[in-house]
GUSEZA-765807 format. One record per residue: z, y, x of N, C-alpha, C, O in turn; residue in one letter. Coordinates in steps of 0.1 Angstrom, whole numbers, plus 5000, padded with zeros to 4 digits. Each point is the difference from the previous one (the first is absolute). Layout:
<pts>
ZYXZYXZYXZYXa...
</pts>
This chain:
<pts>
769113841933499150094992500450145002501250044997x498150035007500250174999499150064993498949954998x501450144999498750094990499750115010500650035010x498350014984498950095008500950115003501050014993x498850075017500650145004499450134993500350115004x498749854983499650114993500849974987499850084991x501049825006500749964990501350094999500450045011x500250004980501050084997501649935007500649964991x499750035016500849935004501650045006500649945009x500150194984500950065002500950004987499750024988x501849945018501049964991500950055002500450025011x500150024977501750055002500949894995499949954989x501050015021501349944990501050054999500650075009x499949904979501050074999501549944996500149944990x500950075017501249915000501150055003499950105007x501649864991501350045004500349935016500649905004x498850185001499449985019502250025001500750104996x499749795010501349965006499749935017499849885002x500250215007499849905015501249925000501050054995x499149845011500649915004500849894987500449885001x499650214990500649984990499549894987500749974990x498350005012499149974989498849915001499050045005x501249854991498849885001498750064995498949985004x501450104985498750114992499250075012498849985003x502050095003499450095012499549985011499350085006x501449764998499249945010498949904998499449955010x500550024972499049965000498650074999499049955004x500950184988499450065000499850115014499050084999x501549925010499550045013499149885005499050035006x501349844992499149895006498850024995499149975008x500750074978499150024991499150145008499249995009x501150094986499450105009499649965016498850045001x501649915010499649975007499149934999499050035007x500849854983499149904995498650104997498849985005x501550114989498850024994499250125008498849995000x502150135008499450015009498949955010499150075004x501249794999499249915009498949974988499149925003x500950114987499049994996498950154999498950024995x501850045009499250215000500350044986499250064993x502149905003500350064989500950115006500450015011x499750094978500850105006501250024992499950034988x501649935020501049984988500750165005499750075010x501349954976501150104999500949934993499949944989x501450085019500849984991501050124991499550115000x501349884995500850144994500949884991499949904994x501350225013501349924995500150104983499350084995x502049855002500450044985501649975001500749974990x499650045023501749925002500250135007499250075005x502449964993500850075004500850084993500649954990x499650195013500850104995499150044987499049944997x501550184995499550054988498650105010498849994999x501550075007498850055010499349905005499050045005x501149884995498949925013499449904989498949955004x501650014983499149934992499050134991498949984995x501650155005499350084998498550065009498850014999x502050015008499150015015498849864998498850025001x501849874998499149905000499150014989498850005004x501450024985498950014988499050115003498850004997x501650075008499250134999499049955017499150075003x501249865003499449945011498849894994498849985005x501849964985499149934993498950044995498949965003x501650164986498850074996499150045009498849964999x501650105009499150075015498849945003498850024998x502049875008499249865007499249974991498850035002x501749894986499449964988498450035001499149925001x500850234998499150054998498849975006498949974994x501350025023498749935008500449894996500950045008x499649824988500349905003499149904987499950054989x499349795015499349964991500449904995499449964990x501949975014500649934992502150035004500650015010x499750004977501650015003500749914996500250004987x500649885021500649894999501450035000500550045010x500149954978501449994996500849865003499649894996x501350145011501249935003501050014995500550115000x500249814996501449984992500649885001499749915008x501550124981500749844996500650084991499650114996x502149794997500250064986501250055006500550005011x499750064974501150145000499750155009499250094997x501349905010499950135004499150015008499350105003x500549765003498449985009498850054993499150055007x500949934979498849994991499650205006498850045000x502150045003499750145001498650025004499350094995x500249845012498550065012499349984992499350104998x500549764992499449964995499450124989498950034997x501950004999500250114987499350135003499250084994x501449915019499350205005498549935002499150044994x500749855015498849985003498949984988498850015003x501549984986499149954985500250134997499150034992x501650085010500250144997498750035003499050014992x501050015023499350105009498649955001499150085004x500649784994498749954994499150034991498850015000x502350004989499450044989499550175000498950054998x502150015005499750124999498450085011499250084996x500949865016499049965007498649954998499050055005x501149834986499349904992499349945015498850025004x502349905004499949935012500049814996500649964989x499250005015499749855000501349955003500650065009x500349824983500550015009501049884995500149984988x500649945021500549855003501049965005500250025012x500849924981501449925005500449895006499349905004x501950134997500349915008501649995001500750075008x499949824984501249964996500849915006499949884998x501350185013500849885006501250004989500350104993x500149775006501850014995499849864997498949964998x502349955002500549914995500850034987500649904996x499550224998500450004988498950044989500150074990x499049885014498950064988500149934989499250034991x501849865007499849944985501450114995499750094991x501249905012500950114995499750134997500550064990x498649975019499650155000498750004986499950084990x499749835012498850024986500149964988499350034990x502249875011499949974984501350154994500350024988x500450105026500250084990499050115001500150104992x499149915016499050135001498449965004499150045007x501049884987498149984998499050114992498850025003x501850044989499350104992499950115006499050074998x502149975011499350135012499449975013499750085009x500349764992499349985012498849974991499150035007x500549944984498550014991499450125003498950025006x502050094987499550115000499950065011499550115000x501049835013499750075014498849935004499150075005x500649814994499149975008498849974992498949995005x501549994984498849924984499149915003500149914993x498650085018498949914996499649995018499149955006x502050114999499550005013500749945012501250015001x498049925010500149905003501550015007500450105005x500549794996501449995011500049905007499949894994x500250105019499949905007501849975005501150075001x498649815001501649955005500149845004499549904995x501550135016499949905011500549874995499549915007x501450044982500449874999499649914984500050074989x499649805010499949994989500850014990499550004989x501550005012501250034990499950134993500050004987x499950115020499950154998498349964990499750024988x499649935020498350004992500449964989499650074991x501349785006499949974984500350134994499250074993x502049975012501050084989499150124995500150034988x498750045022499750064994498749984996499250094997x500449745002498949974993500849954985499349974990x501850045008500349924982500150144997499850024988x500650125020499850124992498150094998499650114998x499549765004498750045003499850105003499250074994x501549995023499350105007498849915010500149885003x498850225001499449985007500149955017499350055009x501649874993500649985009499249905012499249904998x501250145012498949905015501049955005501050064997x499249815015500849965004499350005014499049935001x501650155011500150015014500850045008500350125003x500249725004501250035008500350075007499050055006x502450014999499950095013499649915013500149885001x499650195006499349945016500650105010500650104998x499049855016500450045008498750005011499149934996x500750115011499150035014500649935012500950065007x498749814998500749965008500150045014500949985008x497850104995500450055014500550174998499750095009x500849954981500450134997501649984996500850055007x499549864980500950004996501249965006501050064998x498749805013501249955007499850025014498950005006x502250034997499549955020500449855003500849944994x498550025016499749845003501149925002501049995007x498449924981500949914998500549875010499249965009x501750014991500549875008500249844988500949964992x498250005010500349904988500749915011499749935009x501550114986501049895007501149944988500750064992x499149805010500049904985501949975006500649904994x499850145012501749965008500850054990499850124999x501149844993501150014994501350085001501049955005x499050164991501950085008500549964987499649924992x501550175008500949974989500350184993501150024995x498050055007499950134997499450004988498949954998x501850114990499350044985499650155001500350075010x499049994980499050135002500349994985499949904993x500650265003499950044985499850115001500850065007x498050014988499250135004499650074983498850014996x502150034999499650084988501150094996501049995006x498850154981500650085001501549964993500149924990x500650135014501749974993499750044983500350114995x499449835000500250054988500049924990499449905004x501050094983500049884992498849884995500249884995x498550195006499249914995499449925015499049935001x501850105009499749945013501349865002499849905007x501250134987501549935000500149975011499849885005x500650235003500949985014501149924999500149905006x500950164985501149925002500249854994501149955000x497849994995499949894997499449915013500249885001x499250195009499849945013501350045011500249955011x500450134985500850025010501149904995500749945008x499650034980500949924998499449865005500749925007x498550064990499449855005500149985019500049905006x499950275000499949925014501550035004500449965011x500350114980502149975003499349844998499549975011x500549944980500649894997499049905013500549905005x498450154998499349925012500650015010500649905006x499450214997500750045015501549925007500349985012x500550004973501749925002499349884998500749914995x498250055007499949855001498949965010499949885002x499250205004499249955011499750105010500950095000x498549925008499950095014499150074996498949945002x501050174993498750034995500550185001501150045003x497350074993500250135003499250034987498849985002x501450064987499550144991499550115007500750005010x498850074991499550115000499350104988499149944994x501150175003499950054991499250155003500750075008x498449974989499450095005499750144985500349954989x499350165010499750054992501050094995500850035009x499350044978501150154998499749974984499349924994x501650205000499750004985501750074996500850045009x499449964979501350014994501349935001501050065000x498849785000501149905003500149995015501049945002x498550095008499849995013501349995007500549905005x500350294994500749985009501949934986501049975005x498850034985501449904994499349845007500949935005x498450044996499549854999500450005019500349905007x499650204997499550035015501849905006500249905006x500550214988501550045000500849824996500849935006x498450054982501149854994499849915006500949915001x497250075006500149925006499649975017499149955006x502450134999499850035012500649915008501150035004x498249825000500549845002499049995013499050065003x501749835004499249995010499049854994500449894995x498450175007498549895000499250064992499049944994x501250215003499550054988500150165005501050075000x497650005003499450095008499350094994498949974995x501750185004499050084993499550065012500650005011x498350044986499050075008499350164991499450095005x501049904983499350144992498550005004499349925006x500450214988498049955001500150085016500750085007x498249854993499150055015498949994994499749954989x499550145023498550075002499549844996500749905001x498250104995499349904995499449945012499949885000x499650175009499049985013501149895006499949885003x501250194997501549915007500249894993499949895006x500250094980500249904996499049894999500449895000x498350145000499049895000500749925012500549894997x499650185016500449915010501449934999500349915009x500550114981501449954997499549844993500949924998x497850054999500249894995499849925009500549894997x498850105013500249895008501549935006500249925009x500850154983501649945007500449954994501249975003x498249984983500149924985499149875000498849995004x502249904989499049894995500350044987498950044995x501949974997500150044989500050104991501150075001x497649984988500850114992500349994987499349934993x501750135004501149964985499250154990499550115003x500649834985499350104991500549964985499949894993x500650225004501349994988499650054988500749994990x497950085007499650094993500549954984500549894999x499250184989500649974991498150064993499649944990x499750165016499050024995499150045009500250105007x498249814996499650065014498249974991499749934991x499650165017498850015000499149905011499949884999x499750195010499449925010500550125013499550105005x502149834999500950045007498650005016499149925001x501250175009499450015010501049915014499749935009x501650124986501249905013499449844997499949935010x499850024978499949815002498650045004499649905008x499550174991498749975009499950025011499249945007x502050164999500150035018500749865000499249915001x502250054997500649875003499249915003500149935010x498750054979499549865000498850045013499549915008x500250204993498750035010500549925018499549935009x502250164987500549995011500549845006500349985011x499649944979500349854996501749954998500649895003x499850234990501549904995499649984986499350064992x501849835008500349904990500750144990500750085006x498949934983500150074989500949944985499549934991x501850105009500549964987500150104994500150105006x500149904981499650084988500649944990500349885000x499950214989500849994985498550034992499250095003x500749844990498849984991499750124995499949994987x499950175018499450054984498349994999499649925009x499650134984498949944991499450065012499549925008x500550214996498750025008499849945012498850015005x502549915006499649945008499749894995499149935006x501350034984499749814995498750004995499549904995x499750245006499049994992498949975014498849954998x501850115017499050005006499849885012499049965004x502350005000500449915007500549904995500850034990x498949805014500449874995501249985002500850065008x499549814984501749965009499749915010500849915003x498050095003499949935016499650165009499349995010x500950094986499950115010501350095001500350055011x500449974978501050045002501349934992499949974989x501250025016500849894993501050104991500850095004x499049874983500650064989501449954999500149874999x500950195001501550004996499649924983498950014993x502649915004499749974987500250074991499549984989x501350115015500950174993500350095004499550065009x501749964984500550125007501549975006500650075008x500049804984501150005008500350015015499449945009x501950164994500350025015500449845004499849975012x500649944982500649885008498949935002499749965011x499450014975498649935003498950015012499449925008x500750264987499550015017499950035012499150025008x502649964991500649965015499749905008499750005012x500749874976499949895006498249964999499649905007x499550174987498949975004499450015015499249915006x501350245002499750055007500649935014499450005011x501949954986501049895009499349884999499749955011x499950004979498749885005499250005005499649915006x499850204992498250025008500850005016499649925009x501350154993500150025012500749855010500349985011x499749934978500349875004498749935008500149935010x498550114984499149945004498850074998499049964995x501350195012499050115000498549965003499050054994x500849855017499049945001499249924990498849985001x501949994988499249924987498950114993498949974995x501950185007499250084992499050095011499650114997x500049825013498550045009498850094990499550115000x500549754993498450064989499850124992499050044995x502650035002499850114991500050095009500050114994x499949915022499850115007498650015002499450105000x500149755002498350005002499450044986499050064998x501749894991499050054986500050094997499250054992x502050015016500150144992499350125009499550104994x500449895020499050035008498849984996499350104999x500249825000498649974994500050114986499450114999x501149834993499650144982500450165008499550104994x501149905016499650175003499150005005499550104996x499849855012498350035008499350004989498950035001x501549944986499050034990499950114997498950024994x502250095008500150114994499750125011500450124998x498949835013499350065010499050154994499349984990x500650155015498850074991498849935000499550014988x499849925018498649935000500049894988499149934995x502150085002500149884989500350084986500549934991x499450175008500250104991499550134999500450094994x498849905012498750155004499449984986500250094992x499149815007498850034991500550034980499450054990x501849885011500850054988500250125000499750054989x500750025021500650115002498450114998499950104993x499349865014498550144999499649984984499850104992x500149735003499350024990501250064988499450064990x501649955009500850104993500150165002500150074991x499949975019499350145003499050024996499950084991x498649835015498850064995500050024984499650104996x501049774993499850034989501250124992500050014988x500650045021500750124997499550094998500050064990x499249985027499150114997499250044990499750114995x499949765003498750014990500450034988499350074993x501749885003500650034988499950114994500750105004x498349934982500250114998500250034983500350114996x
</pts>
């Protein structure tokens, strides 16, 4: 579906634009590309950085704002929530149309202590967000909330895949060092793998715990790599059957939809927003959190890696769902009724 070329069709979004750095930013560049291909005309404008450059940024906003016919705010909570804030600013003051868009896996935290200034930021107007877990939370706070997954563009987003179904003994952990990620709860688990089977960790990404975590656990079967260019790492997953995912709080994480695109076997620690999007025949849920429990989980699978075939194919299959063609028409008819909004 596209709308006419006499239709108003120019947008600003606006967000804490981080390259390389941020599932937010590469989802919403997919996004913008997406809609481009539809003769939309996107802008983005950051609100991340120094005390100058988030300044610089607002006042970029207003600018823009001005020709622009709908302005899409991006965020998440705490200090993410910032775009969101200037963007409902510079709307209002404007009296611009204008529509959210909420990643985080902590939004039940985040709203049972600040729901009253996220009311007053966004009040009656529409927020879209990718997982059902995030959709309850902010359907029991009766915001106006839509549910549309992130997607990807398959001849844009990846380069060509090798579905090659062969087994290594290579693990893949691809998120930022930081606590609501629990690095060191995976790093302790592949110490305890590693002294007991032939196996490689790999560890990819940066953050605050990085280089102490870097330093303690500097063991042979267990491989930092720090972040790389994103273009690089797409192609890093084809040297993996497996990827490990420790999160303690996730939205609709982008690394298990590249993993699963790419077809490894995906284990994971239960938080709500992957459990809310993927089955336990697509990705195999740890029972907890214990390091020995899921040690020896991970020591068994690798007993008869072959048994678990079907969660690479299922889990392959639910990402072709989240293709743009399979999320286009969500995506226009929430714009069109933006515009209109008045």
């Amino acid at each position: 579906m596209k709308l006419r070329n006499s239709e108003n069709k120019n947008i600003l979004i606006v967000l804490n634009y981080r390259e390389s750095k941020s599932g937010i930013t590469n989802q919403i560049l997919e996004l913008k590309h997406s809609l481009e291909k539809e003769n939309y005309e996107v802008t983005l404008v950051s609100t991340y950085g120094s005390v100058y450059q988030r300044i610089k940024g607002i006042l970029d906003i207003y600018k823009i704002g001005q020709n622009t016919n709908l302005i899409i705010a991006v965020g998440c909570a705490y200090y993410g929530f910032f775009p969101m804030m200037v963007a409902a600013a510079v709307a209002f003051l404007l009296g611009k149309n204008i529509l959210y868009n909420f990643h985080d896996g902590q939004a039940k935290i985040f709203l049972e202590k600040y729901s009253k200034l996220v009311r007053f930021v966004i009040r009656d107007k529409k927020i879209i967000v990718a997982s059902g877990f995030v959709f309850d939370v902010f359907k029991k706070y009766n915001f106006n909330v839509v549910l549309i997954p992130n997607h990807f563009n398959e001849n844009y987003t990846f380069p060509a895949v090798n579905n090659n179904s062969d087994w290594n003994n290579k693990i893949l952990w691809s998120r930022s060092f930081e606590k609501l990620y629990r690095p060191e709860l995976a790093l302790k688990v592949a110490q305890k793998v590693v002294d007991n089977i032939n196996c490689e960790f790999h560890f990819y990404g940066n953050g605050s715990l990085l280089e102490n975590l870097e330093n303690e656990y500097n063991i042979p079967g267990i491989i930092f790599h720090r972040l790389i260019d994103r273009t690089d790492f797409l192609n890093e997953y084809g040297k993996y059957s497996f990827y490990f995912n420790t999160s303690e709080f996730d939205n609709f994480p982008l690394s298990i939809m590249e993993a699963g695109y790419f077809g490894l076997f995906v284990l994971s620690t239960k938080s709500e927003g992957v459990s809310s999007i993927y089955n336990n025949k697509e990705i195999y849920y740890f029972k907890g959190i214990d390091v020995n429990e899921i040690s020896s989980e991970i020591i068994n699978i690798f007993k008869c890696k072959e048994k678990f075939n079907e969660y690479r194919i299922n889990l392959r299959n639910k990402i072709s769902n989240y293709e743009w063609r399979n999320v286009k028409s969500k995506w226009i008819e929430a714009l069109t009724e933006a515009v209109n909004h008045y």
